[in-house]
PDBQT receptor file of N, H, CA, C and O in Angstrom, charges set to zero:
ATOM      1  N   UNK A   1     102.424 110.161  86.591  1.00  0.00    +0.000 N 
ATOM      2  CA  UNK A   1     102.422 109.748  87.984  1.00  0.00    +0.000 C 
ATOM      3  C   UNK A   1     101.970 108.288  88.049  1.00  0.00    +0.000 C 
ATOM      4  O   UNK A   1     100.898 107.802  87.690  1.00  0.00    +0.000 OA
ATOM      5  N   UNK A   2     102.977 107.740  88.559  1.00  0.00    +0.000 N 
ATOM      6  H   UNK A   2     103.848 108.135  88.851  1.00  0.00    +0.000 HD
ATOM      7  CA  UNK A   2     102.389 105.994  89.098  1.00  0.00    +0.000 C 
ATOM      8  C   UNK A   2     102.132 105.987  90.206  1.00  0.00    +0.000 C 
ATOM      9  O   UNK A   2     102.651 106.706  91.061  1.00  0.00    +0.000 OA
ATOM     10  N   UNK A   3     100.918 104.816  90.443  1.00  0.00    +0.000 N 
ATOM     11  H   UNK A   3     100.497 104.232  89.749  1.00  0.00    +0.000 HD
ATOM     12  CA  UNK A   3     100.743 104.381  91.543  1.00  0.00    +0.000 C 
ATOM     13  C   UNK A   3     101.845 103.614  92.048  1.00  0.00    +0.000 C 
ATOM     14  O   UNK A   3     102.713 103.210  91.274  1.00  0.00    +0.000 OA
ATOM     15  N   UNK A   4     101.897 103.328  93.534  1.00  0.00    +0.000 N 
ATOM     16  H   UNK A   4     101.192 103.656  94.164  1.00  0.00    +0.000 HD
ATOM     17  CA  UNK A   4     103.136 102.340  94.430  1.00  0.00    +0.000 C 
ATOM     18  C   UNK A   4     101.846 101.188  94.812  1.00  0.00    +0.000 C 
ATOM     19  O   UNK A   4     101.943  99.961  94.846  1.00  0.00    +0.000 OA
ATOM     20  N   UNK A   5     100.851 101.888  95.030  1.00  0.00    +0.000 N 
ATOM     21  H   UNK A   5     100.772 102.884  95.002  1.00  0.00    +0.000 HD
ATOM     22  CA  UNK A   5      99.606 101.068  95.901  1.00  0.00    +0.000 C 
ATOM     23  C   UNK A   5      99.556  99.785  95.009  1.00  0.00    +0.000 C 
ATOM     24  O   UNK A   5      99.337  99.963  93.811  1.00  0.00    +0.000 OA
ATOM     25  N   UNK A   6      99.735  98.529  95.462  1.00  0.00    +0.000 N 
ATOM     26  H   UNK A   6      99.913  98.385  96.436  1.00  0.00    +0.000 HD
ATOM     27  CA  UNK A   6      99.545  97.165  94.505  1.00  0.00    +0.000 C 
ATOM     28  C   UNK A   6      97.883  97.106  94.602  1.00  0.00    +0.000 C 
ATOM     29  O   UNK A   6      97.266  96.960  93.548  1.00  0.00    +0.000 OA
ATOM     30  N   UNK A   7      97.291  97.198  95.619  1.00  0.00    +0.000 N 
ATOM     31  H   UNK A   7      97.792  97.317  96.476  1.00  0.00    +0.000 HD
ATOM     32  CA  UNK A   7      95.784  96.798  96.303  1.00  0.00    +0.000 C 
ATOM     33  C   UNK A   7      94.921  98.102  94.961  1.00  0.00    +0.000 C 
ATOM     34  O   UNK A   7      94.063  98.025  94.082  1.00  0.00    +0.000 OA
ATOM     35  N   UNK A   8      95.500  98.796  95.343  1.00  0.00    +0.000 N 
ATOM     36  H   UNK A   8      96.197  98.859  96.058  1.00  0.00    +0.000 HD
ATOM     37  CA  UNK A   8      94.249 100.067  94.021  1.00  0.00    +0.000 C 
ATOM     38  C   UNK A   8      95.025  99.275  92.163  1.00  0.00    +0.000 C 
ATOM     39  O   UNK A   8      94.175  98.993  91.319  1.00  0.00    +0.000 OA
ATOM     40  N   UNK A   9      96.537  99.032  91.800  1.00  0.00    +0.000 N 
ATOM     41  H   UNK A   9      97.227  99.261  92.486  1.00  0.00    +0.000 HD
ATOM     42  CA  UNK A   9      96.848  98.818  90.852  1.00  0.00    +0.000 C 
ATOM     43  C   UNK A   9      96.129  97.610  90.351  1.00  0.00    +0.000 C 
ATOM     44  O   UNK A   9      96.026  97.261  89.175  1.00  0.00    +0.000 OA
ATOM     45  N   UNK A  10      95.572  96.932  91.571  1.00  0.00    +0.000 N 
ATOM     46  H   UNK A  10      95.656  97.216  92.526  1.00  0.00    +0.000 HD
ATOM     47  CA  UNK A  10      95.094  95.545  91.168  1.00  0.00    +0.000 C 
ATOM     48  C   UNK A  10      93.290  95.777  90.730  1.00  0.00    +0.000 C 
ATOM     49  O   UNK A  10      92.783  95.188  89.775  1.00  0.00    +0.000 OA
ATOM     50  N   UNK A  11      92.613  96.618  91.526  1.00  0.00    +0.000 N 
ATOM     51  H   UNK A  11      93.025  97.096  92.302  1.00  0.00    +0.000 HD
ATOM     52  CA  UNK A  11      91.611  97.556  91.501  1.00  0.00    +0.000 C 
ATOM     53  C   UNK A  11      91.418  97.623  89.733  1.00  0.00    +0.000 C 
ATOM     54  O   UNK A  11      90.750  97.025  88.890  1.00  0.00    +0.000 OA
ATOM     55  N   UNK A  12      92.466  98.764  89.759  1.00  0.00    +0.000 N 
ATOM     56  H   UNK A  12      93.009  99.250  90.444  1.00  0.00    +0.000 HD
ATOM     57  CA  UNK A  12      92.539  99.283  88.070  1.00  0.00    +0.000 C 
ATOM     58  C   UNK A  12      92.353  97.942  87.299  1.00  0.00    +0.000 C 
ATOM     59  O   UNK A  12      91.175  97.779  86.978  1.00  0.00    +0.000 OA
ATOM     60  N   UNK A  13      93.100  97.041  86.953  1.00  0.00    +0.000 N 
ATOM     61  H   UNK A  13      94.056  97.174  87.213  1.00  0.00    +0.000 HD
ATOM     62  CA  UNK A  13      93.048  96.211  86.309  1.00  0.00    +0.000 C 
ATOM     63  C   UNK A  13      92.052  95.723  86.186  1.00  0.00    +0.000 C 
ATOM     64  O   UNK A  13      91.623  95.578  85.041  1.00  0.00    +0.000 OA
ATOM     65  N   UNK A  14      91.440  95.364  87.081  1.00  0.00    +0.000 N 
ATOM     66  H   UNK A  14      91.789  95.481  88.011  1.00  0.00    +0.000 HD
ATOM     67  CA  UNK A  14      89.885  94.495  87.217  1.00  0.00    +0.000 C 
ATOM     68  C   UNK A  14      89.012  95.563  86.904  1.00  0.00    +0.000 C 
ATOM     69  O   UNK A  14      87.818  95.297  86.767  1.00  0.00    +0.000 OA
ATOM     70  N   UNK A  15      89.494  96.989  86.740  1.00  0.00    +0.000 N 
ATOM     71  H   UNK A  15      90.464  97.206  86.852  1.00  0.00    +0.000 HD
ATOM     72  CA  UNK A  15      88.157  97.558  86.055  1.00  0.00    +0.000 C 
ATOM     73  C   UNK A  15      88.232  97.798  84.571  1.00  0.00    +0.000 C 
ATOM     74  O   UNK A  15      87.328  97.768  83.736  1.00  0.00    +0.000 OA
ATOM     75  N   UNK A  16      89.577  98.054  84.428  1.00  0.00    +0.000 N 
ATOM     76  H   UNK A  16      90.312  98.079  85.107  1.00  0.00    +0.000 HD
ATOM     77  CA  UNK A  16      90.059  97.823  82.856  1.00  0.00    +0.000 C 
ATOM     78  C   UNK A  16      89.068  96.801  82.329  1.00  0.00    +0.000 C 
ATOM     79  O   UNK A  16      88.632  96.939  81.187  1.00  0.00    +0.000 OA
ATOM     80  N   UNK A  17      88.684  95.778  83.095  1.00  0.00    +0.000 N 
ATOM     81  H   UNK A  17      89.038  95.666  84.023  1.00  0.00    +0.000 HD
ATOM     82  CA  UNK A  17      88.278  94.357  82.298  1.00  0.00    +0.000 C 
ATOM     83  C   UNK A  17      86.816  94.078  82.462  1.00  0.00    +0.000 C 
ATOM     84  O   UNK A  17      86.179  93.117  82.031  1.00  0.00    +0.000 OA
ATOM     85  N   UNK A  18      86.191  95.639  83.538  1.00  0.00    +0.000 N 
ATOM     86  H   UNK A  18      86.708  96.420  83.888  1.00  0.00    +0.000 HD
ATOM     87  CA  UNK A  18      84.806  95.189  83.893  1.00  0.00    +0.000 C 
ATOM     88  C   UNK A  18      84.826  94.144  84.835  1.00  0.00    +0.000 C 
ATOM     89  O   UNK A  18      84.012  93.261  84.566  1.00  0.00    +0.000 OA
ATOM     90  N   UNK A  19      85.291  94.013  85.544  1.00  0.00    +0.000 N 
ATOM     91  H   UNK A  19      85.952  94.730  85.762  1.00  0.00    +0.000 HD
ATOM     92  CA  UNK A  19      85.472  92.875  87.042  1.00  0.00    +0.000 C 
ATOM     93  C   UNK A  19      85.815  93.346  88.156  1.00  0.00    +0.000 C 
ATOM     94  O   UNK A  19      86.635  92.815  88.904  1.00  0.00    +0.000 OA
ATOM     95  N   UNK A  20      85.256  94.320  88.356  1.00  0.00    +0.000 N 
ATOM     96  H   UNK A  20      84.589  94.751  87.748  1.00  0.00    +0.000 HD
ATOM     97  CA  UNK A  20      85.439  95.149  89.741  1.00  0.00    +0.000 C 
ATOM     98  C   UNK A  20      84.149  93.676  90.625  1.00  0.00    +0.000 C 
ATOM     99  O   UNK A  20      83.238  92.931  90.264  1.00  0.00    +0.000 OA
ATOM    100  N   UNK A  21      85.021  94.062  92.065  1.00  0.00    +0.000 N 
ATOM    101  H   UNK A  21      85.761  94.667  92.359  1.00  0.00    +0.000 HD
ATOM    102  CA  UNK A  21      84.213  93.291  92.949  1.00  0.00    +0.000 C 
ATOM    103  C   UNK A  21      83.642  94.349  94.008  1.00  0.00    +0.000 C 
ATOM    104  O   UNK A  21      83.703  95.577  93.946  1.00  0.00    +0.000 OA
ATOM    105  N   UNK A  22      82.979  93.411  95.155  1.00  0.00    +0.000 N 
ATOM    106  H   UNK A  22      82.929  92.414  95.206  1.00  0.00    +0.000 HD
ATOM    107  CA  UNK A  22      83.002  94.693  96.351  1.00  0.00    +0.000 C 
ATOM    108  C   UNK A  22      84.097  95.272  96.766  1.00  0.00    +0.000 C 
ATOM    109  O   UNK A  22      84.079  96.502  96.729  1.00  0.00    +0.000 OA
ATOM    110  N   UNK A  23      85.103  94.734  97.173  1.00  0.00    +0.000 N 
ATOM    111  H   UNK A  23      85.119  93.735  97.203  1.00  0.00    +0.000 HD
ATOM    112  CA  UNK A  23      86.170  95.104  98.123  1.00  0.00    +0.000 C 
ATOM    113  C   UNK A  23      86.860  96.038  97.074  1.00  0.00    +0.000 C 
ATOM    114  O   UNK A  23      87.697  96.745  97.636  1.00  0.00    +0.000 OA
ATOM    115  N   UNK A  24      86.755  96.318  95.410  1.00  0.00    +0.000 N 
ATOM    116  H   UNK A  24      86.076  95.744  94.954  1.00  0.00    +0.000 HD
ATOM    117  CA  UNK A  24      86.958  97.192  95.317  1.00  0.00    +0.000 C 
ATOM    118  C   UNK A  24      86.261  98.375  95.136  1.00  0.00    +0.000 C 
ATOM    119  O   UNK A  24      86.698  99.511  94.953  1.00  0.00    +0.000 OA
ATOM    120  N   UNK A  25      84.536  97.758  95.248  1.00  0.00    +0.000 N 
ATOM    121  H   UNK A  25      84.181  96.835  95.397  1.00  0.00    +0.000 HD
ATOM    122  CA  UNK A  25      83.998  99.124  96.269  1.00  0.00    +0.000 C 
ATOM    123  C   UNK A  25      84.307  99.791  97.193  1.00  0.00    +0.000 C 
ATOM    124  O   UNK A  25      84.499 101.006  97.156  1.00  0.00    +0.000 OA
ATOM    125  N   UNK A  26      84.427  98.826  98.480  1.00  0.00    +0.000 N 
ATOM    126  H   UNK A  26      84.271  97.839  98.510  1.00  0.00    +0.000 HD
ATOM    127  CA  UNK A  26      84.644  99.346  99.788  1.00  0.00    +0.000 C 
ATOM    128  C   UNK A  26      86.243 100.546  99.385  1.00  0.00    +0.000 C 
ATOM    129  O   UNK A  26      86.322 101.741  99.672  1.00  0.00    +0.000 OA
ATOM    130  N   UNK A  27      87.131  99.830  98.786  1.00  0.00    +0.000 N 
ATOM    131  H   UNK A  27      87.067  98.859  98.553  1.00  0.00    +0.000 HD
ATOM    132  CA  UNK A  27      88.190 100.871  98.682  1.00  0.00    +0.000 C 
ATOM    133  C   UNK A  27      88.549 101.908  98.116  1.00  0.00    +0.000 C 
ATOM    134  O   UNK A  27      89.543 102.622  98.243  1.00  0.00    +0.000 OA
ATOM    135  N   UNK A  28      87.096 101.970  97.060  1.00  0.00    +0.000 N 
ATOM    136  H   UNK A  28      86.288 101.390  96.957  1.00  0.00    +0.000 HD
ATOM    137  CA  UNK A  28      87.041 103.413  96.478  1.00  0.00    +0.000 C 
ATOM    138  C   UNK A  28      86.143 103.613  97.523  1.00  0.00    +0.000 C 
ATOM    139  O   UNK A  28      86.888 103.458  98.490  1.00  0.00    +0.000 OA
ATOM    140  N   UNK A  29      85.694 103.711  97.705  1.00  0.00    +0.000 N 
ATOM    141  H   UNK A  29      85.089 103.837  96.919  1.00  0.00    +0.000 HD
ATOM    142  CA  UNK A  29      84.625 104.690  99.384  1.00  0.00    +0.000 C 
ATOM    143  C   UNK A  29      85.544 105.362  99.889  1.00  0.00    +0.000 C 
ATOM    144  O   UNK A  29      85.466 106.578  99.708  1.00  0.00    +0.000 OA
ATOM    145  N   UNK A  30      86.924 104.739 100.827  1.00  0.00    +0.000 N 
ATOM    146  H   UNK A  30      86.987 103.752 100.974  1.00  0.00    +0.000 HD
ATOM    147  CA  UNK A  30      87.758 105.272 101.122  1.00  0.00    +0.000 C 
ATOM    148  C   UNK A  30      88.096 106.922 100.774  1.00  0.00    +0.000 C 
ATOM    149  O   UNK A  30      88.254 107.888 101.521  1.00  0.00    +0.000 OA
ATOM    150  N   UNK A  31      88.130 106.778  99.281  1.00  0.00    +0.000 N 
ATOM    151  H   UNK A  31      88.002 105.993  98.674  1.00  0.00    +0.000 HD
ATOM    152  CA  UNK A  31      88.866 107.531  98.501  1.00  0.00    +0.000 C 
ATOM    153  C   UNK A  31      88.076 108.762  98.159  1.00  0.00    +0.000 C 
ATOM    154  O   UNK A  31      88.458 109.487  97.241  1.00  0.00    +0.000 OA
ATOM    155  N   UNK A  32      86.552 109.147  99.134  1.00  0.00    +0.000 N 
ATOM    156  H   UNK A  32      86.241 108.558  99.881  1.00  0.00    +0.000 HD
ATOM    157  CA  UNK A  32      85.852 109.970  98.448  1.00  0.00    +0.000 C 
ATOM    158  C   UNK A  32      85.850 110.826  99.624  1.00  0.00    +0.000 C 
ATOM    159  O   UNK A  32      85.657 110.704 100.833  1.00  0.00    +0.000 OA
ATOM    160  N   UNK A  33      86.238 112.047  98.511  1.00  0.00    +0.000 N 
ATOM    161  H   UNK A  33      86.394 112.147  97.529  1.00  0.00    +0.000 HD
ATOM    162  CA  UNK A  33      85.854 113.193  99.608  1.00  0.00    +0.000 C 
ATOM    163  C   UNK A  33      84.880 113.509 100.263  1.00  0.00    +0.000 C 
ATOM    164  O   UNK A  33      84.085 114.088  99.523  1.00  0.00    +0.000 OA
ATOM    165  N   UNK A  34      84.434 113.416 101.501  1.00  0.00    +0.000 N 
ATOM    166  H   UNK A  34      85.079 112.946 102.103  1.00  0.00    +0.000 HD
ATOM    167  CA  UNK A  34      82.881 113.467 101.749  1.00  0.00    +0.000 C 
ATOM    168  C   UNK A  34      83.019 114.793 102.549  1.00  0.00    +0.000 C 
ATOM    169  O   UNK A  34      82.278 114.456 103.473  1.00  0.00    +0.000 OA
ATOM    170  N   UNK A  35      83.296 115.678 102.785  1.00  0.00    +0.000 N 
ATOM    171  H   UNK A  35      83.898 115.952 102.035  1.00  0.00    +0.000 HD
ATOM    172  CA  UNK A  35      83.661 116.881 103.478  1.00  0.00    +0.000 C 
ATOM    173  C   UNK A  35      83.472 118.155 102.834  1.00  0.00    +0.000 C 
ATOM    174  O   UNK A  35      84.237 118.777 102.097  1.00  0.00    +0.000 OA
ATOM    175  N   UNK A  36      81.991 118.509 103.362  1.00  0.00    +0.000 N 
ATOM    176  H   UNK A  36      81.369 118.005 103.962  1.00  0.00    +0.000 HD
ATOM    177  CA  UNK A  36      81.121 119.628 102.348  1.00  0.00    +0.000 C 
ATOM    178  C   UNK A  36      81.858 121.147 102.515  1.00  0.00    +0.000 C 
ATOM    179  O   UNK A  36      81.402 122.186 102.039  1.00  0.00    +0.000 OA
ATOM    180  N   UNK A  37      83.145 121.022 103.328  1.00  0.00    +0.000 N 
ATOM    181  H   UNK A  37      83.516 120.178 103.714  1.00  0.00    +0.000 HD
ATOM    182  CA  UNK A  37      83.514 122.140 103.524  1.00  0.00    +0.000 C 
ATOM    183  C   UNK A  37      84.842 122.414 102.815  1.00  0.00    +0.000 C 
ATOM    184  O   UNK A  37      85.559 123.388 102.586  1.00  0.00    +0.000 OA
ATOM    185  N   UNK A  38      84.834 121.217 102.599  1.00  0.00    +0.000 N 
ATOM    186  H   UNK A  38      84.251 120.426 102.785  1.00  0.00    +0.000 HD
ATOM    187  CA  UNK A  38      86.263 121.189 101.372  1.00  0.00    +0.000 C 
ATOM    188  C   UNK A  38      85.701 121.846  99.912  1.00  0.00    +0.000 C 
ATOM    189  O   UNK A  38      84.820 121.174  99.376  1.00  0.00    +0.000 OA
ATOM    190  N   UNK A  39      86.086 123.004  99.256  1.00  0.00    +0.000 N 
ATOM    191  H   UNK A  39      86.801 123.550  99.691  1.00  0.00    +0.000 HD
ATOM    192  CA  UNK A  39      85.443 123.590  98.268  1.00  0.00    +0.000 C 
ATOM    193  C   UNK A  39      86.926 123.023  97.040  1.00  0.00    +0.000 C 
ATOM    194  O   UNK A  39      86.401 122.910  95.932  1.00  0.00    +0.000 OA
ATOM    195  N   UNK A  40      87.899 122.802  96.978  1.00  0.00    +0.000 N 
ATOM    196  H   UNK A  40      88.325 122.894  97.878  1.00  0.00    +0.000 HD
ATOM    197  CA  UNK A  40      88.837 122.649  96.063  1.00  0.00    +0.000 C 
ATOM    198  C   UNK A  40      89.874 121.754  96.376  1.00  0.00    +0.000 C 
ATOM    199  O   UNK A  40      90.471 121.674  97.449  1.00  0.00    +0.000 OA
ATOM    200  N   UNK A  41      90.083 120.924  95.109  1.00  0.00    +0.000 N 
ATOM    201  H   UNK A  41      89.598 120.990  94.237  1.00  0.00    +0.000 HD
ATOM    202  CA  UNK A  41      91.043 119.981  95.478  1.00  0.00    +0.000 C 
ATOM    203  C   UNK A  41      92.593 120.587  95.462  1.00  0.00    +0.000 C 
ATOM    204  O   UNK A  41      93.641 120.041  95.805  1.00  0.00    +0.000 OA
ATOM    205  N   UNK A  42      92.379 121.756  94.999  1.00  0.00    +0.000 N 
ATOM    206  H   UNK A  42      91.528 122.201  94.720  1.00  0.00    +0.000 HD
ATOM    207  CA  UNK A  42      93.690 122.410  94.436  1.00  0.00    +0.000 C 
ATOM    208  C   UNK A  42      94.368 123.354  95.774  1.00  0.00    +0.000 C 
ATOM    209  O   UNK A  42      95.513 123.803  95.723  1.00  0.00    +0.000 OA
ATOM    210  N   UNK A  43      93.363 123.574  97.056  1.00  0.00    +0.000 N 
ATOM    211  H   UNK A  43      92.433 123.209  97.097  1.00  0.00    +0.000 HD
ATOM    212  CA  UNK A  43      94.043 123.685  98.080  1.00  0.00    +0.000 C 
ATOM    213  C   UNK A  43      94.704 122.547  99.049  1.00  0.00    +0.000 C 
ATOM    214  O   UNK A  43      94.630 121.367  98.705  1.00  0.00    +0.000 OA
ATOM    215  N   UNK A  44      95.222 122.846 100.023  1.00  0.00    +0.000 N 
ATOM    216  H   UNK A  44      95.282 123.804 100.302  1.00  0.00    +0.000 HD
ATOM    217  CA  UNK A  44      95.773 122.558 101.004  1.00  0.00    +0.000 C 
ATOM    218  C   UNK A  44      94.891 121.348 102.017  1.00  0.00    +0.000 C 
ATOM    219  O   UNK A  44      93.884 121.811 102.554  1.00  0.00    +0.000 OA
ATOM    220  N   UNK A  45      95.098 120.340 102.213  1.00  0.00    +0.000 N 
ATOM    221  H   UNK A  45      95.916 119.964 101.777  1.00  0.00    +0.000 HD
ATOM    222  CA  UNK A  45      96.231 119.578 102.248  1.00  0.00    +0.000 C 
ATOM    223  C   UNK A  45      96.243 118.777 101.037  1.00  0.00    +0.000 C 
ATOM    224  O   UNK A  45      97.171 117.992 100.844  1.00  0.00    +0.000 OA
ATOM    225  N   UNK A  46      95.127 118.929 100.056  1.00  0.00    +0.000 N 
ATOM    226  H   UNK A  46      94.373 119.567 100.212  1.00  0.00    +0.000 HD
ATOM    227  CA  UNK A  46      94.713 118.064  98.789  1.00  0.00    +0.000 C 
ATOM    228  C   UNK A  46      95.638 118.022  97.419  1.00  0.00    +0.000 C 
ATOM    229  O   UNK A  46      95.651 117.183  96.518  1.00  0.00    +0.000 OA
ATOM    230  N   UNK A  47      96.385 119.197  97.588  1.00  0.00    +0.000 N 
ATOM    231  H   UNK A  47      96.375 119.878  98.320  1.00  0.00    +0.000 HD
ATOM    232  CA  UNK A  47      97.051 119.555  96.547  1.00  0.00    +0.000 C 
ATOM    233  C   UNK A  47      99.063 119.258  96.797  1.00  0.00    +0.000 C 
ATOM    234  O   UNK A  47     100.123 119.741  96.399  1.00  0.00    +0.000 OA
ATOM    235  N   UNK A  48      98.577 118.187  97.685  1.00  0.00    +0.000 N 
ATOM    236  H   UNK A  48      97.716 117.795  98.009  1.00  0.00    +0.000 HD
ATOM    237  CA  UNK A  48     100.097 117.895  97.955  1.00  0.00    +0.000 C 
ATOM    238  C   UNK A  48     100.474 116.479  97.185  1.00  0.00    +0.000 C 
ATOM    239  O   UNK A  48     101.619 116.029  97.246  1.00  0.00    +0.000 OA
TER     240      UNK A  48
């Protein structure tokens, strides 16, 4: 599976190299499940 996202592909790279900045903090934040009622990623709508 590839990413399309250029903004996270560019992310990756800079961590490949140890050069993560904030902003690619702020955009993994995004990316975290914070929803204590979500028990599995393997259901619905997560598993699409």
């Amino acid at each position: 599976m590839r990413t399309e996202d250029l903004r996270y592909l560019q992310l990756l790279d800079r961590l490949r190299h140890g050069q993560c900045n904030y902003d690619d903090y702020e955009l993994l934040q995004t990316r975290v499940v914070g929803q204590p009622s979500i028990e599995s990623l393997h259901d619905s709508p997560w598993n699409k």
